[in-house]
C-alpha positions in Angstrom: 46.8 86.3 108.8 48.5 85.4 105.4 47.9 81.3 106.3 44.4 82.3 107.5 44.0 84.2 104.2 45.4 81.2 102.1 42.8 78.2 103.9 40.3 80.8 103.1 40.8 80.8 99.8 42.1 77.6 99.4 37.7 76.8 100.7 36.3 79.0 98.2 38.4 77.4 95.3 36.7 73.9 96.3 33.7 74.8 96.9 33.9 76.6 93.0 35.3 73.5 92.1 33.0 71.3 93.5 30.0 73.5 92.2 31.5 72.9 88.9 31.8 69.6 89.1 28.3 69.1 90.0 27.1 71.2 87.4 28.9 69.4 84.7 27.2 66.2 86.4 23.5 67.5 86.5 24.7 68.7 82.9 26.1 64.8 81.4 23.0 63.5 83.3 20.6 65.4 81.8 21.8 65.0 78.6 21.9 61.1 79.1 18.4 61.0 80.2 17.5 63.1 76.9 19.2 60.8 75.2 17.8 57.9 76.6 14.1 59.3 76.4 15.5 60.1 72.5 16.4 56.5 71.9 13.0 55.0 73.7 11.2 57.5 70.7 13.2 56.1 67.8 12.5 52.8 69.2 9.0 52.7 68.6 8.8 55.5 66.0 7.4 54.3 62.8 6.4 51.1 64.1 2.5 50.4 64.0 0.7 50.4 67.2 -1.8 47.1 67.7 -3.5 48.5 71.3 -4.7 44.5 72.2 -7.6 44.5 75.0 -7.8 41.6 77.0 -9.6 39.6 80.1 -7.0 37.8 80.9 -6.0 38.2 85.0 -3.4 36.7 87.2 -1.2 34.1 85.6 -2.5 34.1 83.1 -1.8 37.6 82.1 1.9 36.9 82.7 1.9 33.8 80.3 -0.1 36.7 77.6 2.5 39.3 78.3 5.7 37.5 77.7 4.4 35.9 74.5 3.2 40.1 73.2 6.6 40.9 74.8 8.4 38.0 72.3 6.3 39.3 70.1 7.7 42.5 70.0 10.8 41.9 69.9 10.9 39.8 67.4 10.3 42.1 64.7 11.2 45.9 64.1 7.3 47.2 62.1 5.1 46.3 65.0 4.9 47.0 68.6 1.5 45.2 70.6 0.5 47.3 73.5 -2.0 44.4 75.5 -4.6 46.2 77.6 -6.4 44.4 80.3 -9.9 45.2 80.9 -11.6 43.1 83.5 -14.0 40.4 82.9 -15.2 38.9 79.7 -18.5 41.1 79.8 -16.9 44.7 81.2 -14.4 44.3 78.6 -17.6 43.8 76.1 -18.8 46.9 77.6 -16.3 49.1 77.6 -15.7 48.2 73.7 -19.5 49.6 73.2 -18.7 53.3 73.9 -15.3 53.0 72.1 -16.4 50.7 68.8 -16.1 52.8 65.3 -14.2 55.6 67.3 -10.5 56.4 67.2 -10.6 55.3 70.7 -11.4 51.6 69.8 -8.5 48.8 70.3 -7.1 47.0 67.0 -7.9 44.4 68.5 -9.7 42.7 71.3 -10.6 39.5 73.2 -14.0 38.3 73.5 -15.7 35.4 75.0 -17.3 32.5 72.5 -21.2 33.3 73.7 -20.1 37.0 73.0 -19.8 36.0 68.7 -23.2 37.2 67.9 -23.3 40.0 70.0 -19.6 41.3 68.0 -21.1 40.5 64.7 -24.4 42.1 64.8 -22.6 45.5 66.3 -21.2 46.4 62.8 -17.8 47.5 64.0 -15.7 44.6 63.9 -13.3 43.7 60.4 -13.6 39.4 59.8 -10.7 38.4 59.8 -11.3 36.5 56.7 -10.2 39.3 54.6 -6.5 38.9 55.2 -6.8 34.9 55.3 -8.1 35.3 51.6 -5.5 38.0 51.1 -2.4 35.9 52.3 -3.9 32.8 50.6 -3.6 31.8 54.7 -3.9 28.2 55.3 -6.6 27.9 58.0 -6.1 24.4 58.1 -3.7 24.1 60.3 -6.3 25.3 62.6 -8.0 22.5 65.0 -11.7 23.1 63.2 -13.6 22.0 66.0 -12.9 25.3 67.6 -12.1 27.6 64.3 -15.8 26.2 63.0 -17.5 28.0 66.3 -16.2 31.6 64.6 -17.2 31.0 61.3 -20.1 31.9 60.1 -21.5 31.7 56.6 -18.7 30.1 55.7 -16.7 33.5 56.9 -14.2 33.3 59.4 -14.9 36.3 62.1 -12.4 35.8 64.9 -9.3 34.5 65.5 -9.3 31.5 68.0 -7.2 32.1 71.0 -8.0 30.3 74.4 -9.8 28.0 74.1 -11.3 25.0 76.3 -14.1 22.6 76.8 -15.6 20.6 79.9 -14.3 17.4 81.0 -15.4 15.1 83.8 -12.7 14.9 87.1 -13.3 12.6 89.3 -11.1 10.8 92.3 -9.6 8.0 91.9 -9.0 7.4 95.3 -12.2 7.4 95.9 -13.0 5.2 93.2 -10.8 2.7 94.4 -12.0 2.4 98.0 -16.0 2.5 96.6 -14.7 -0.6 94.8 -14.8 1.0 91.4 -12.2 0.7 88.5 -10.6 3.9 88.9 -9.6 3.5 84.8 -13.1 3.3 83.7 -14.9 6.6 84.7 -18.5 6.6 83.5 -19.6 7.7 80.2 -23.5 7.1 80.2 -26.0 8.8 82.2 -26.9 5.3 84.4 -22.9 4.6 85.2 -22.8 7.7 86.4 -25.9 7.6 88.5 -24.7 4.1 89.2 -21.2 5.1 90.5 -22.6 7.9 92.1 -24.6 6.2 94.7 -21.3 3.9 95.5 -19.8 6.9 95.8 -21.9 8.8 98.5 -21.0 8.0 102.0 -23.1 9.2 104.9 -21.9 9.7 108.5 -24.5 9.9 111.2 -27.1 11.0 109.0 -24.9 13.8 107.0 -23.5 13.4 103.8 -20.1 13.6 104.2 -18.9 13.1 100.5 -21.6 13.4 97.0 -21.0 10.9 93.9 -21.2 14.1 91.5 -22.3 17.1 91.4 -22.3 20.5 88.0 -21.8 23.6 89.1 -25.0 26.4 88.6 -23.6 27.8 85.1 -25.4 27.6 82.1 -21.9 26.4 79.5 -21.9 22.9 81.7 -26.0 22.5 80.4 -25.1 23.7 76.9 -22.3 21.2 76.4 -24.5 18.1 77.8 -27.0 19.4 75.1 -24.6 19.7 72.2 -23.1 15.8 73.5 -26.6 14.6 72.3 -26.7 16.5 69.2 -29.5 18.7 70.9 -30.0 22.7 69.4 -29.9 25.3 71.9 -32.2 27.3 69.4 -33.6 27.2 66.2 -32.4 27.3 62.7 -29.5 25.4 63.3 -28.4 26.1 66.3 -29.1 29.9 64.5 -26.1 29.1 61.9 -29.0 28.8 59.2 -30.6 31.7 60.3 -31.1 34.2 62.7 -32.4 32.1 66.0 -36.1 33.3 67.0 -36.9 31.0 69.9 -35.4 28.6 72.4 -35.3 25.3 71.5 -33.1 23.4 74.4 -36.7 22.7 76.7 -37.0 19.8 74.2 -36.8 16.0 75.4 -33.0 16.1 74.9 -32.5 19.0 77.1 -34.7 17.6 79.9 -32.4 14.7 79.8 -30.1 16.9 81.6 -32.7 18.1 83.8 -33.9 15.1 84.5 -30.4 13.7 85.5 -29.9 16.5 88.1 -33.2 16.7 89.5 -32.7 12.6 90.0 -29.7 12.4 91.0 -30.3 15.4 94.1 -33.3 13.8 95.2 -31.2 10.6 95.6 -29.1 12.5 97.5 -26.1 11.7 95.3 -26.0 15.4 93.8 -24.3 18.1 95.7 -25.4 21.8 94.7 -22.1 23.9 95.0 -23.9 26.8 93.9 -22.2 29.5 91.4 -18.9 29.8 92.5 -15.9 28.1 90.7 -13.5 28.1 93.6 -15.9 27.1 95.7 -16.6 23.9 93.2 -12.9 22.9 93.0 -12.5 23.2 96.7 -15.0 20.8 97.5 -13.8 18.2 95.2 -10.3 18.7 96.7 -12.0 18.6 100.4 -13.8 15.3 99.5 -17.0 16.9 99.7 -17.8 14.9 96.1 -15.8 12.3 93.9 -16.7 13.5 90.7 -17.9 16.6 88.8 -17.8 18.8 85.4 -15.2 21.2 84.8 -13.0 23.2 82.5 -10.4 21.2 80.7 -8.2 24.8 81.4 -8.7 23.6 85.3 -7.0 20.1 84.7 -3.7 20.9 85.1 -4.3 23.1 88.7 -6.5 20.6 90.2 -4.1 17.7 89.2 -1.5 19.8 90.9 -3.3 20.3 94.1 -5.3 17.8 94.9 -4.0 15.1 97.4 -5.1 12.0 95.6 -5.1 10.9 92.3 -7.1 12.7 89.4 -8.9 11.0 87.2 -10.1 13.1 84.3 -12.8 11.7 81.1 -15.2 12.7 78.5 -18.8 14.5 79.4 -21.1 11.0 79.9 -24.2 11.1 77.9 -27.9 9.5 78.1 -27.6 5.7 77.3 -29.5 6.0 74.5 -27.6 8.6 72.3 -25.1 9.1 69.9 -22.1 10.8 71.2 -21.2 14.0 69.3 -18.7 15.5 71.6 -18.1 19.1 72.9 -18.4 23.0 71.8 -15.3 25.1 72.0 -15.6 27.4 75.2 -13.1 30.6 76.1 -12.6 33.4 73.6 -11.3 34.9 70.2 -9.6 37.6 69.4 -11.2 40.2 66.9 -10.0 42.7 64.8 -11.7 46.4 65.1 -12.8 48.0 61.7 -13.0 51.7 61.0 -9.4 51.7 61.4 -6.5 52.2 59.1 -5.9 49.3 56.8 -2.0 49.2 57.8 -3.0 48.6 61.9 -4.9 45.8 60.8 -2.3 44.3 58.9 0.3 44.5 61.9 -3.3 43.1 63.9 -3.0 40.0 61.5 0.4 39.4 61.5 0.2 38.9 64.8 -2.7 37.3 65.0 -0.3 35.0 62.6 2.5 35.1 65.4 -0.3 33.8 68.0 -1.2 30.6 66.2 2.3 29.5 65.4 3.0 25.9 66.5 5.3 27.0 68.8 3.7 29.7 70.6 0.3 27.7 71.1 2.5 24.7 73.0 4.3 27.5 75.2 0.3 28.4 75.9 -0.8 24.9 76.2 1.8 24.3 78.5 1.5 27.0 81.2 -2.3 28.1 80.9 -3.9 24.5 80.1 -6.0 25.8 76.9 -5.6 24.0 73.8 -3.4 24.3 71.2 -5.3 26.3 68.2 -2.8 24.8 66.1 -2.4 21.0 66.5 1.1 21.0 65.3 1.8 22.1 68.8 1.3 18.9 70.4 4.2 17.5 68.7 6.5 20.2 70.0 9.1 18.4 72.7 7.6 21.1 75.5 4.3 19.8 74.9 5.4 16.0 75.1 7.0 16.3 78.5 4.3 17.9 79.9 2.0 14.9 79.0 4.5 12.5 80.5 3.9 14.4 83.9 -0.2 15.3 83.2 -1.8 12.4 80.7 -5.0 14.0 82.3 -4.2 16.9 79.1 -4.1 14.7 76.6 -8.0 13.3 77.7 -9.1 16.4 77.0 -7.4 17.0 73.4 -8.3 13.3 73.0 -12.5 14.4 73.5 -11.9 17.3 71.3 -10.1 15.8 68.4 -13.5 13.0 68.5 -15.8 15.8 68.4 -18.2 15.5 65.4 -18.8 18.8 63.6 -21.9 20.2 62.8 -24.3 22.5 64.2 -24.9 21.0 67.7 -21.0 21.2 68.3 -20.4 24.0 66.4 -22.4 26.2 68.9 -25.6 28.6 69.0 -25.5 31.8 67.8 -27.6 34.4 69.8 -26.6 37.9 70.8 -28.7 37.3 73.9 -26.7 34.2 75.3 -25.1 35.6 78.4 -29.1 37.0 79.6 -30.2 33.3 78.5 -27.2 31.5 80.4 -28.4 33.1 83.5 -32.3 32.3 82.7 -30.4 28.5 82.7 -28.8 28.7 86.0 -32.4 30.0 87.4 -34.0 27.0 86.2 -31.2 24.7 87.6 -31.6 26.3 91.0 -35.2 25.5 90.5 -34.4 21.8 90.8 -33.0 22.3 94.1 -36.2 23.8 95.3 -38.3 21.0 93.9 -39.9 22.0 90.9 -40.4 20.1 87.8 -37.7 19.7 85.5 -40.0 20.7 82.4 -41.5 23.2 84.3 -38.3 25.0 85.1 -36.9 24.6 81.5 -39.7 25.6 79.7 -39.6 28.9 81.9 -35.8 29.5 81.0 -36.9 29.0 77.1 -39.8 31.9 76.8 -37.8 34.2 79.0 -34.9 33.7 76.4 -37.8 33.7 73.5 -38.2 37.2 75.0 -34.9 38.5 75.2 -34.9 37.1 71.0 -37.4 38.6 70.2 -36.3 42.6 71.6 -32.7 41.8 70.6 -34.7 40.8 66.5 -36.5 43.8 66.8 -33.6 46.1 67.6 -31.6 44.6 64.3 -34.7 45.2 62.0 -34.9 41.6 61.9 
């Protein structure tokens, strides 16, 4: 009975002991996760919040979340929260219920045709105000794309991603059509020329197109602008506010003209809306050359299985080139806020153009460099050894001559019109005339002007 008693009791002293223990555990651990949670608070305590709303999806999100992340941790005043909000235009809409509420981002990313549209809703801060406070030098800016978000001489936005189109064509292709695969076409008759070499028919079915734009209206814009053609009046509406469409005018029908041609040749293929569906084909041999997004280069080069070819936007024989308008978006700075978010907005926005952040961006994302000084960063140099098809595009930029055809409309109507534009393309297809279908996308968007006027008191 006494041993019996003794491993009784010897039990309940473990078990007290164990209990103990275990308390003393839940106890230590407890208090480390207090502290921890303690430590996360005097982390970001004090430091000014910039909440940064963004479209930016997939991969590119991650390249956008390292450099905020970088960002961060670089510095001990500032800590960038980025917010991703869908597309380009829900991202527009969602700032409309929040704008000139507490609720509103510091800052936010919005696409090019979206510059009017942020001005005229009174609740963004220009970002000239801290450029004339630091005495910033905005010249180290590439002004073919700053000059799109300037307006009256006032810079709005900060440039961010930017891009512009480019022709890609297969040089493969090129080669077995018996065309110099180093000379891609730069008027509008070598590229009607090379198109019809180009198309190959098998048993009656077009097996692979010369060329071919996808149905968007940006690709019709740029070959407007490469004339030196106005999308609207007053200056493109930069001297002015735009009241009517001006882009059914003979230069504009060029373009028509060329596509309406060119399909009833049956050297045009219509690949409809879709951009996957466009950069599929080319990489199926379905067509040998077409328009794209100088951001596209570098994922087309790296999945195609022939050699890519990429040049400049051809032009009608006849005109002058003038080169391309900055596409892709800005970021811009929210007002109604306190003063002291808006400087750790800026100083960011600083952070973002620095030479060495824009050739990390160049380099994994294929936008330009908003700061040219990038290019001659060693990152940046070895990825042109491996893609000269990069530097074509900064080489078409760079050329650009400014002025009002490059520098872009300004409408706050532009994505309604852009789709009044891809309408009137799809028009072609069905065989109507090429004035015909422009004029009809130009009073619809005289329309649209004219409610959007009335609704600013203008």
């Amino acid at each position: 009975m006494k041993n019996k008693f003794l491993i009784i009791l010897s039990a309940l002293l473990l078990l007290v002991l164990g209990a103990c223990s275990s308390s003393q555990s839940n106890s230590k651990g407890s208090e480390e996760g207090e502290k921890t949670e303690g430590t996360k608070t005097e982390e970001t305590a004090g430091k000014q919040e910039v909440v940064f709303w963004h479209a930016m999806s997939g991969d590119l999100e991650t390249v956008l979340k390292d450099i905020v992340a970088d960002f961060n941790a670089s510095q001990e005043d500032i800590e960038v929260t980025p917010v991703f909000q869908g597309t380009y235009e829900e991202a527009l809409t969602k700032f409309n219920t929040v704008a000139g509420t507490k609720d509103a981002p510091t800052i936010m990313q919005t696409f090019e045709v979206g510059t009017k549209y942020m001005i005229d809703s009174g609740h963004v801060q220009p970002v000239q105000k801290f450029i004339d406070e630091d005495n910033y030098d905005t010249s180290q800016w590439e002004s073919n794309i700053s000059n799109y978000y300037t307006v009256d001489g006032e810079q709005y936005s900060m440039p961010f991603n930017s891009s512009t189109p480019v022709l890609i064509y297969n040089k493969d292709a090129f080669k077995e059509a018996g065309l110099d695969p180093e000379k891609a076409p730069m008027t509008y008759s070598e590229l009607k020329d090379a198109s019809k070499k180009l198309t190959k028919a098998d048993g009656g079915e077009t097996s692979q197109y010369g060329f071919s734009i996808l149905n968007y209206g940006w690709f019709f814009e740029e070959m407007l602008a490469g004339q030196g053609g106005h999308y609207v009046d007053n200056e493109n509406g930069r001297n002015g506010n735009a009241t009517k469409a001006t882009f059914n005018d003979e230069l504009g029908l060029n373009v028509f003209n060329l596509i309406s041609d060119m399909y009833n040749e049956g050297t045009f293929y219509n690949v409809g809306q879709n951009w996957d569906d466009m950069r599929a084909a080319f990489q199926s041999g379905k067509m040998a050359m077409y328009l794209d997004s100088s951001a596209g280069v570098k994922t087309i080069v790296d999945n195609a299985e022939f050699e890519v070819g990429v040049s400049y936007l051809p032009i009608p024989d006849e005109a002058d080139r003038q080169g391309v308008i900055i596409g892709g978006a800005s970021v811009w700075m929210s007002s109604g806020i306190e003063e002291e978010k808006q400087r750790a907005a800026w100083e960011f926005m600083k952070y973002l153009t620095t030479p060495e952040v824009q050739a990390d961006w160049h380099v994994k994302t294929g936008y330009f460099a908003i700061n040219p000084a990038a290019y001659d960063q060693d990152i940046v140099k070895e990825e042109w050894k491996k893609y000269p098809q990069l530097k074509v595009t900064v080489d078409q930029l760079s050329e650009t001559k400014p002025g009002t055809a490059t520098q872009g409309a300004l409408i706050s109507v532009f994505p309604e019109s852009r789709q009044k534009v891809v309408t009137a393309m799809e028009n072609l297809y069905q065989g109507m005339d090429p004035q015909e279908a422009l004029d009809q996308a130009a009073e619809e968007t005289n329309r649209a002007l004219e409610v959007a006027n009335k609704k600013q008191g203008k």
